[in-house]
N, CA, C and O atoms as a Maestro MAE file, in Angstrom:
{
 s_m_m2io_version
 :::
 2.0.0
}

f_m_ct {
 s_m_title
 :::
 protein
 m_atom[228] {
  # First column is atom index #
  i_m_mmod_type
  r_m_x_coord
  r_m_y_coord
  r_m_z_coord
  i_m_residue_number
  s_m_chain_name
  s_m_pdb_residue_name
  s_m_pdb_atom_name
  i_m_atomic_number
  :::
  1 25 0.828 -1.198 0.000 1 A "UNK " " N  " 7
  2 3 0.000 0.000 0.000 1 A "UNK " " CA " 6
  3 2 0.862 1.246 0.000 1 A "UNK " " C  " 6
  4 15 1.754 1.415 0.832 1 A "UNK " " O  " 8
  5 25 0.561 2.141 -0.985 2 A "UNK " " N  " 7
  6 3 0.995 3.481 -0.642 2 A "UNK " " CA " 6
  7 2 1.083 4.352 0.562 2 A "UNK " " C  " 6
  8 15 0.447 4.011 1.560 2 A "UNK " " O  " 8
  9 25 1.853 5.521 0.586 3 A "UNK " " N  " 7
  10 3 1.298 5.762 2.142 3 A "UNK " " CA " 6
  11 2 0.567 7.082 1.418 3 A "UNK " " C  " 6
  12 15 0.359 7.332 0.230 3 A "UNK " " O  " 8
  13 25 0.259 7.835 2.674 4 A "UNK " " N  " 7
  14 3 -0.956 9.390 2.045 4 A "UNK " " CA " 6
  15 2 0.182 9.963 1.232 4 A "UNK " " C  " 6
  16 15 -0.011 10.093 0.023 4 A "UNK " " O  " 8
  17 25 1.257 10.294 1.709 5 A "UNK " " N  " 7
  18 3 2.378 11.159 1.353 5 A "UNK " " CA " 6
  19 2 2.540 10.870 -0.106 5 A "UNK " " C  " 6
  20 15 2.209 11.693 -0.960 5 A "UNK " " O  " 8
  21 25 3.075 9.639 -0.407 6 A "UNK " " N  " 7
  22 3 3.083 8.761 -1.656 6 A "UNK " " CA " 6
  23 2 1.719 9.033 -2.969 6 A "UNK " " C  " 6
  24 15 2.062 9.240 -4.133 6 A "UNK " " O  " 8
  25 25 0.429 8.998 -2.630 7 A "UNK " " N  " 7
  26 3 -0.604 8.871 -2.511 7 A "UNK " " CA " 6
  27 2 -1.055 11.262 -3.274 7 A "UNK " " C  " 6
  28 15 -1.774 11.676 -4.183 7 A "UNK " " O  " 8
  29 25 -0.151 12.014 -2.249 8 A "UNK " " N  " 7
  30 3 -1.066 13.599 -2.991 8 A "UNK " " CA " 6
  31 2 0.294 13.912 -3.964 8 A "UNK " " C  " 6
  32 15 1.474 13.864 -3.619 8 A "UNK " " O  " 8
  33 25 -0.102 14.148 -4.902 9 A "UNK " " N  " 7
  34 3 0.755 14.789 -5.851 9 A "UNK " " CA " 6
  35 2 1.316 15.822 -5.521 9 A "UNK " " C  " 6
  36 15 0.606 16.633 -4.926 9 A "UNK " " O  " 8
  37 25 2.485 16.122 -5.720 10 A "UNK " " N  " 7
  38 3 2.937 17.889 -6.151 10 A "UNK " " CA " 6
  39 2 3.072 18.209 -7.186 10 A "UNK " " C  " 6
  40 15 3.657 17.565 -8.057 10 A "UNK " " O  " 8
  41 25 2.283 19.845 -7.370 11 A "UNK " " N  " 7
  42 3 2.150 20.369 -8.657 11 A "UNK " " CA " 6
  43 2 3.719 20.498 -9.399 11 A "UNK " " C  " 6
  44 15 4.792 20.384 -8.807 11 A "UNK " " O  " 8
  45 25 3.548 20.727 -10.636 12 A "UNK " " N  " 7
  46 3 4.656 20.861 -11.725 12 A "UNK " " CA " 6
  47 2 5.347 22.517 -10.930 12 A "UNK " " C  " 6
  48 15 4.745 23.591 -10.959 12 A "UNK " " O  " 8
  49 25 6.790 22.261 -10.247 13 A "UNK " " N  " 7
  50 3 6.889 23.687 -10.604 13 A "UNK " " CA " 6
  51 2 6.788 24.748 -11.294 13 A "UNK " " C  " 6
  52 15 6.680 25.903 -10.881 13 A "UNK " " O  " 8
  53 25 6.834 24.242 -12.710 14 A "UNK " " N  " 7
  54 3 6.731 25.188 -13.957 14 A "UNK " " CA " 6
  55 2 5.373 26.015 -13.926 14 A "UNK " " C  " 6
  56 15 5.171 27.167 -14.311 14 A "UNK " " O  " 8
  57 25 4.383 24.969 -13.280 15 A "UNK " " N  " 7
  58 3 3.175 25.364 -13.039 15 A "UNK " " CA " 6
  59 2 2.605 25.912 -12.268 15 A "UNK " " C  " 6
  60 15 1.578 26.570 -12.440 15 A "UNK " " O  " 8
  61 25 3.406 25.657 -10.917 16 A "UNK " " N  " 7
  62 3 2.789 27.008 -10.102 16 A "UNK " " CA " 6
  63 2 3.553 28.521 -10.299 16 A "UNK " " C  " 6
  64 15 3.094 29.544 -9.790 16 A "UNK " " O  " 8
  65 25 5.074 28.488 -11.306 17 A "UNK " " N  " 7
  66 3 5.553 29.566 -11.657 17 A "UNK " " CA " 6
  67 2 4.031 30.509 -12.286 17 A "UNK " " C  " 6
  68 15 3.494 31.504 -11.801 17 A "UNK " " O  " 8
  69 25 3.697 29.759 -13.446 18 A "UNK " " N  " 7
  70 3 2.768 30.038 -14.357 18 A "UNK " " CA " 6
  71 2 1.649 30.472 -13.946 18 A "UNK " " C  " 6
  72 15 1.241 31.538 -14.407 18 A "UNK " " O  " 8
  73 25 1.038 29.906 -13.180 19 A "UNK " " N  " 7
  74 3 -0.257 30.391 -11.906 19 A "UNK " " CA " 6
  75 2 -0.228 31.339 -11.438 19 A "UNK " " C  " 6
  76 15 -1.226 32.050 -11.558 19 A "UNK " " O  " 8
  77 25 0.822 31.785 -10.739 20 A "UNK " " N  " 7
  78 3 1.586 33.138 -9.915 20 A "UNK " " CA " 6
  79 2 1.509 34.429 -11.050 20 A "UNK " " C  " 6
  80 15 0.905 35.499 -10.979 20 A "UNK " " O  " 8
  81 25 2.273 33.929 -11.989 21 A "UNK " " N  " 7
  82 3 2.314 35.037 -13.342 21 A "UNK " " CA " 6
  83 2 0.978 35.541 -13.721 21 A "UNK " " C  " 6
  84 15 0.844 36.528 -14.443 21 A "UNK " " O  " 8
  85 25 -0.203 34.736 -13.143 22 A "UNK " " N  " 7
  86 3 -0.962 35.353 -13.806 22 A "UNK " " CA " 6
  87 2 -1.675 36.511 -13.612 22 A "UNK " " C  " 6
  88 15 -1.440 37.016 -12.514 22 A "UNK " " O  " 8
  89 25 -2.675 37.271 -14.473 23 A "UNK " " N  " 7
  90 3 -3.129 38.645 -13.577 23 A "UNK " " CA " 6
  91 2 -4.147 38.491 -12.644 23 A "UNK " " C  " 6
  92 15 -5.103 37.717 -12.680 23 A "UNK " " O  " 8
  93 25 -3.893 39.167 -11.953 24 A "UNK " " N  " 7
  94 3 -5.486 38.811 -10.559 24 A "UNK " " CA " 6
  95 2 -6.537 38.836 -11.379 24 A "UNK " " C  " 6
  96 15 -6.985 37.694 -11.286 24 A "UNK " " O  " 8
  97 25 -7.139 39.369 -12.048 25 A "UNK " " N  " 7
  98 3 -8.407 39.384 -12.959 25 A "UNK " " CA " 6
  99 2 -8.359 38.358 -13.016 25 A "UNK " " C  " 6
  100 15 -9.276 37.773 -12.440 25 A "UNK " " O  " 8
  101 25 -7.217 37.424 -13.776 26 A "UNK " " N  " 7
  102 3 -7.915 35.851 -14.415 26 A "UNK " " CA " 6
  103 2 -7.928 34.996 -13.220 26 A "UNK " " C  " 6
  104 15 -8.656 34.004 -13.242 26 A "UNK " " O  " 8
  105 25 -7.052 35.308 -11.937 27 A "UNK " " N  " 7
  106 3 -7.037 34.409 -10.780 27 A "UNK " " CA " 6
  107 2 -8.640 34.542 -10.420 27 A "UNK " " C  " 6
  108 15 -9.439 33.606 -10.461 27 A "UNK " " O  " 8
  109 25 -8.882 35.637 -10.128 28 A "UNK " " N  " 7
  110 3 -10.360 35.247 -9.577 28 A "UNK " " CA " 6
  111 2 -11.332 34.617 -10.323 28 A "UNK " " C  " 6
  112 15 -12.128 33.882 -9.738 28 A "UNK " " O  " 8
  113 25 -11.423 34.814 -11.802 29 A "UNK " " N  " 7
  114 3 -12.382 34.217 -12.223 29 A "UNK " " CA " 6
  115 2 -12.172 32.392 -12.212 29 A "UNK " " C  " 6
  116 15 -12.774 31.535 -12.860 29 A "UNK " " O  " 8
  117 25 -11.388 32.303 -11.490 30 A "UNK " " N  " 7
  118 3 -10.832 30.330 -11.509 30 A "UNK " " CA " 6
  119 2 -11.439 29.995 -10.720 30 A "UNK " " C  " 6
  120 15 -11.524 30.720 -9.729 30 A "UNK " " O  " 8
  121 25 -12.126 28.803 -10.757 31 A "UNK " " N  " 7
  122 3 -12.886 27.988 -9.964 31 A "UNK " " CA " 6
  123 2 -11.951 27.020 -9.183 31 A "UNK " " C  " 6
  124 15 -11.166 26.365 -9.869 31 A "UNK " " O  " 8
  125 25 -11.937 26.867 -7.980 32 A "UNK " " N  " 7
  126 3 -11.092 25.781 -7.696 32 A "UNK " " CA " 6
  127 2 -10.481 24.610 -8.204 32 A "UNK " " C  " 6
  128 15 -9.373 24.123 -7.979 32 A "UNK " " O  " 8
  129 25 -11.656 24.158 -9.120 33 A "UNK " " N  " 7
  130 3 -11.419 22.716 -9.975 33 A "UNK " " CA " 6
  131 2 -10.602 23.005 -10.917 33 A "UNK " " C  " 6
  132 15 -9.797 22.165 -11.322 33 A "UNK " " O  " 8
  133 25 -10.685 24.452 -11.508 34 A "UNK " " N  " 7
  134 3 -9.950 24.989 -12.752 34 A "UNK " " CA " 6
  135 2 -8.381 25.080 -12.264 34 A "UNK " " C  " 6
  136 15 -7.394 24.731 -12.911 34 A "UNK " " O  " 8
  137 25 -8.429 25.711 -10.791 35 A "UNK " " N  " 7
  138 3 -6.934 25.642 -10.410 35 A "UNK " " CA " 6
  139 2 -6.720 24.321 -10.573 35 A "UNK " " C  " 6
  140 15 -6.166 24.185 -11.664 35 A "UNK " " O  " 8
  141 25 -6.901 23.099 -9.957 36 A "UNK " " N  " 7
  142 3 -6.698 21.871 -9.489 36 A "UNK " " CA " 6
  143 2 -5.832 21.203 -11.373 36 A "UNK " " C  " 6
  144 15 -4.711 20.777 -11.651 36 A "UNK " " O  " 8
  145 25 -6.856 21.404 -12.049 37 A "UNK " " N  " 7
  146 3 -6.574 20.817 -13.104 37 A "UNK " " CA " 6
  147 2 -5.659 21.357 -13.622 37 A "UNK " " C  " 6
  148 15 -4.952 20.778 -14.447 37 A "UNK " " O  " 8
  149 25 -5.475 22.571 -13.254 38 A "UNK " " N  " 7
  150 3 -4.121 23.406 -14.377 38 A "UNK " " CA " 6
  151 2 -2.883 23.267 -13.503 38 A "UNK " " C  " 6
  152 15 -1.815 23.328 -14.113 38 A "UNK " " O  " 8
  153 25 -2.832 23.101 -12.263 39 A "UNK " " N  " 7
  154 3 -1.720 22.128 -11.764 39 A "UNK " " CA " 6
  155 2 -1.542 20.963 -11.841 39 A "UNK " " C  " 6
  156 15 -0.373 20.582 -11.906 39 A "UNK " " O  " 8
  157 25 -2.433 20.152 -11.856 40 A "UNK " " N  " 7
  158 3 -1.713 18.472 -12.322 40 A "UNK " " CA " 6
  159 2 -2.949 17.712 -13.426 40 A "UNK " " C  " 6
  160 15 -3.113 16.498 -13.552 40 A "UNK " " O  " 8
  161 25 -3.533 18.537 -13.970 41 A "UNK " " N  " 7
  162 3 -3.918 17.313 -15.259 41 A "UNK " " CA " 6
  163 2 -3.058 17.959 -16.498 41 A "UNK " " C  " 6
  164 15 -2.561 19.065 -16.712 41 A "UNK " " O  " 8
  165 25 -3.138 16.629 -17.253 42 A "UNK " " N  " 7
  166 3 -2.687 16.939 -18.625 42 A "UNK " " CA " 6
  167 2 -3.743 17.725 -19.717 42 A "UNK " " C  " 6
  168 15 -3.498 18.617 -20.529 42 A "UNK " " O  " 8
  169 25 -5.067 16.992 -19.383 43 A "UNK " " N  " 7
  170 3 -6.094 18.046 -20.181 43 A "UNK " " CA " 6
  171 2 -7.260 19.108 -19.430 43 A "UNK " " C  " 6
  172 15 -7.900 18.637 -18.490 43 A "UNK " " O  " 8
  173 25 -7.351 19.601 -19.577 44 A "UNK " " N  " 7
  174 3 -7.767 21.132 -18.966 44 A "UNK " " CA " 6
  175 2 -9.224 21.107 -19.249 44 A "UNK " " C  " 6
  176 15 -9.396 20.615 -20.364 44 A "UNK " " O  " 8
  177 25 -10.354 21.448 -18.673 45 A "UNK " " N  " 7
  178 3 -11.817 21.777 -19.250 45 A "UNK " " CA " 6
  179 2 -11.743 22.783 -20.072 45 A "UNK " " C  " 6
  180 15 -10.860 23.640 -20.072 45 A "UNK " " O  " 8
  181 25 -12.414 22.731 -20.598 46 A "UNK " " N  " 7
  182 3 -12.971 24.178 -21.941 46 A "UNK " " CA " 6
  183 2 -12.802 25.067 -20.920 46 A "UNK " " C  " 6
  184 15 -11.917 25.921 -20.964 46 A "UNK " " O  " 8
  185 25 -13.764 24.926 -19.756 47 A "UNK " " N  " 7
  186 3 -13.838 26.415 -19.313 47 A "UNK " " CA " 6
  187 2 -12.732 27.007 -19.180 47 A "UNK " " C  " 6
  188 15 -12.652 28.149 -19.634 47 A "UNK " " O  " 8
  189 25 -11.387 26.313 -18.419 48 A "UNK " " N  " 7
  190 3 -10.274 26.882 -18.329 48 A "UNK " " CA " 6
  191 2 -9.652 27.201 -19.822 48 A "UNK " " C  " 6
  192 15 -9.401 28.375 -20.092 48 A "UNK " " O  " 8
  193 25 -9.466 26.432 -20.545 49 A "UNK " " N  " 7
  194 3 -9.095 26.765 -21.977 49 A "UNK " " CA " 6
  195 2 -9.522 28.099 -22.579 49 A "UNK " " C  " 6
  196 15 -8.801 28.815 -23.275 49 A "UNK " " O  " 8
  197 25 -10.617 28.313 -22.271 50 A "UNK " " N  " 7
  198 3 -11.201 29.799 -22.490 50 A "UNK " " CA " 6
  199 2 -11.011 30.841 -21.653 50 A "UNK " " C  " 6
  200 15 -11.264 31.953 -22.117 50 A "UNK " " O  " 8
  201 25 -10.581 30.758 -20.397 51 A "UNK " " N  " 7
  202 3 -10.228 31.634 -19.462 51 A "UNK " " CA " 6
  203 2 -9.034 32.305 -20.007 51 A "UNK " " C  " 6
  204 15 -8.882 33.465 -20.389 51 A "UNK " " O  " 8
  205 25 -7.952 30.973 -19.937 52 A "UNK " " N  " 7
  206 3 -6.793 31.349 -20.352 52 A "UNK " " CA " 6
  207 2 -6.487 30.983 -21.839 52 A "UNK " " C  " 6
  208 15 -5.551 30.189 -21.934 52 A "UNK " " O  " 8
  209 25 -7.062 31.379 -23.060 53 A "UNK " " N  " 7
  210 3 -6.776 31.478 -24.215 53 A "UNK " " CA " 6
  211 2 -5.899 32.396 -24.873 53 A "UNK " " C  " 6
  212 15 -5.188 32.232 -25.865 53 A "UNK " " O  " 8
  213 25 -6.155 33.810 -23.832 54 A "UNK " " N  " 7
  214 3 -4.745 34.685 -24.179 54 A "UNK " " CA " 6
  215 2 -4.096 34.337 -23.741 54 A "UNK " " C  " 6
  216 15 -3.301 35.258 -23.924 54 A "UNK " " O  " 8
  217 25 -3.360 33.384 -22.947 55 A "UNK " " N  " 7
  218 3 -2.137 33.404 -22.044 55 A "UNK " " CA " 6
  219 2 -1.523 32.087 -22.625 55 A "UNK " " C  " 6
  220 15 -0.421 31.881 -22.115 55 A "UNK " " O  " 8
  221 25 -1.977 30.900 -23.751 56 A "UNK " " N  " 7
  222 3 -1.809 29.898 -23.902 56 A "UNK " " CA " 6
  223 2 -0.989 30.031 -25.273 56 A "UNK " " C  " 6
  224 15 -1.355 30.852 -26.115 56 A "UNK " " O  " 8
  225 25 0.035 29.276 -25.465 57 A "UNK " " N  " 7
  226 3 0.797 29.210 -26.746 57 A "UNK " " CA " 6
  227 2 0.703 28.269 -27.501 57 A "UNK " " C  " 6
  228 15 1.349 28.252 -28.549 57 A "UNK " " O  " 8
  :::
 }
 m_bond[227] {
  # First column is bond index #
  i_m_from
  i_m_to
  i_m_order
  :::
  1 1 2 1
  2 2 3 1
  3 3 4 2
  4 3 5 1
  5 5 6 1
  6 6 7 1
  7 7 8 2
  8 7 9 1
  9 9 10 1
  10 10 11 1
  11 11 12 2
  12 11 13 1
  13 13 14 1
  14 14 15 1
  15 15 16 2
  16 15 17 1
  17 17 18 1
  18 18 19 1
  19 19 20 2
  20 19 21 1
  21 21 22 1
  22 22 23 1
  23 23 24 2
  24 23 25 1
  25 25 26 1
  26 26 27 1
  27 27 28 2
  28 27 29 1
  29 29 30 1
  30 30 31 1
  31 31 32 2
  32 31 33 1
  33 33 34 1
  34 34 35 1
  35 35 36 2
  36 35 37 1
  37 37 38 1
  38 38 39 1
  39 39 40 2
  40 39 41 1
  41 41 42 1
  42 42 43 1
  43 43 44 2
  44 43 45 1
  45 45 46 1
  46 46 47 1
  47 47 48 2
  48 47 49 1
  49 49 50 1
  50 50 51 1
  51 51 52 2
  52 51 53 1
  53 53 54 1
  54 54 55 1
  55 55 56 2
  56 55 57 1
  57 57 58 1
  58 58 59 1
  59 59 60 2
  60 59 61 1
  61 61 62 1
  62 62 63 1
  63 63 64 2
  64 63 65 1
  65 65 66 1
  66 66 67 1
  67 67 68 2
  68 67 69 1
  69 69 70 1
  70 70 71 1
  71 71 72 2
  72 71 73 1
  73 73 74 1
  74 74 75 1
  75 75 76 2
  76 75 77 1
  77 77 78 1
  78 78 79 1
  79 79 80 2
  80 79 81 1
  81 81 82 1
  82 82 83 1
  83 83 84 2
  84 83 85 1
  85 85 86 1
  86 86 87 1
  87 87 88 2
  88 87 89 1
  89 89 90 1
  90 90 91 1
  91 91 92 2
  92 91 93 1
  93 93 94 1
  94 94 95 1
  95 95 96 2
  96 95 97 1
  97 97 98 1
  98 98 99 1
  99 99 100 2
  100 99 101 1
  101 101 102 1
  102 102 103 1
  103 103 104 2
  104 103 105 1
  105 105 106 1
  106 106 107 1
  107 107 108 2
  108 107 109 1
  109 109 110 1
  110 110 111 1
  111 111 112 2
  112 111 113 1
  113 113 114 1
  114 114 115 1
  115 115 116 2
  116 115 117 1
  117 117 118 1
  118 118 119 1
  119 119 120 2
  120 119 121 1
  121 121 122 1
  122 122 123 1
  123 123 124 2
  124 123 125 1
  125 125 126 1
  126 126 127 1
  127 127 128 2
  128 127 129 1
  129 129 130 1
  130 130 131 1
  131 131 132 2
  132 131 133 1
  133 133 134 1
  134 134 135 1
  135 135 136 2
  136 135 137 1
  137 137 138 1
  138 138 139 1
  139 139 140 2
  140 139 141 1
  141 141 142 1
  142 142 143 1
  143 143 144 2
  144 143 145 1
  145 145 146 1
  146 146 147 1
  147 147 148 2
  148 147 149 1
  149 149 150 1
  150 150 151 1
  151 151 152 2
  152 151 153 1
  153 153 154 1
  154 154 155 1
  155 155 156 2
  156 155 157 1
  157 157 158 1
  158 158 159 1
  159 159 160 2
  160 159 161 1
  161 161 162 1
  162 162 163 1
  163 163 164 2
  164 163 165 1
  165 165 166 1
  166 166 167 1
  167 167 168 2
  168 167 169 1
  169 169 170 1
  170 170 171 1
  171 171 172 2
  172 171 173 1
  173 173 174 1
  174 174 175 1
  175 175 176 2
  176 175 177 1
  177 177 178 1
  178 178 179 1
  179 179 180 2
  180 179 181 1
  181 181 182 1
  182 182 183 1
  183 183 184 2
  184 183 185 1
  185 185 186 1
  186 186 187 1
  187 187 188 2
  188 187 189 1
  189 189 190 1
  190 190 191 1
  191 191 192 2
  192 191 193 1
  193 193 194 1
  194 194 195 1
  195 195 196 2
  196 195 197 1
  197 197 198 1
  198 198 199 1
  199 199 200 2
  200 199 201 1
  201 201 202 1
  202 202 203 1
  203 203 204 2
  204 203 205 1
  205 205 206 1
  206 206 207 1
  207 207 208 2
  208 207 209 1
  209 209 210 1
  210 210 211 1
  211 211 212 2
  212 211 213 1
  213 213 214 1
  214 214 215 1
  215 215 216 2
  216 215 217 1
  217 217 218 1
  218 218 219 1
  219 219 220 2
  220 219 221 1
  221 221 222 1
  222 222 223 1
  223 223 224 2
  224 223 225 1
  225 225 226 1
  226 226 227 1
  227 227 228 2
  :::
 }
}
């Protein structure tokens, strides 16, 4: 068995650089789940995709 520690992820540093960078305007409009996913999933909901469409390369 895993232990808990083993078990919660840590986000991508690159990614909480990227989070930080962003402007408070777009921080607030993030839903928790939207944070969650843009630190450790690989695919993102639309909604976030559209939040951050200017900021995406």
């Amino acid at each position: 068995m895993k232990s808990e520690k083993e078990n919660k992820k840590e986000p991508m540093p690159e990614r909480m650089e990227a989070l930080r960078e962003l402007p408070g305007e777009i921080l607030r409009r993030l839903t928790k789940s939207e944070i969650k996913a843009f630190l450790f999933e690989e695919v993102w909901p639309d909604s976030l995709q559209e939040k951050l469409k200017d900021y995406l390369m």
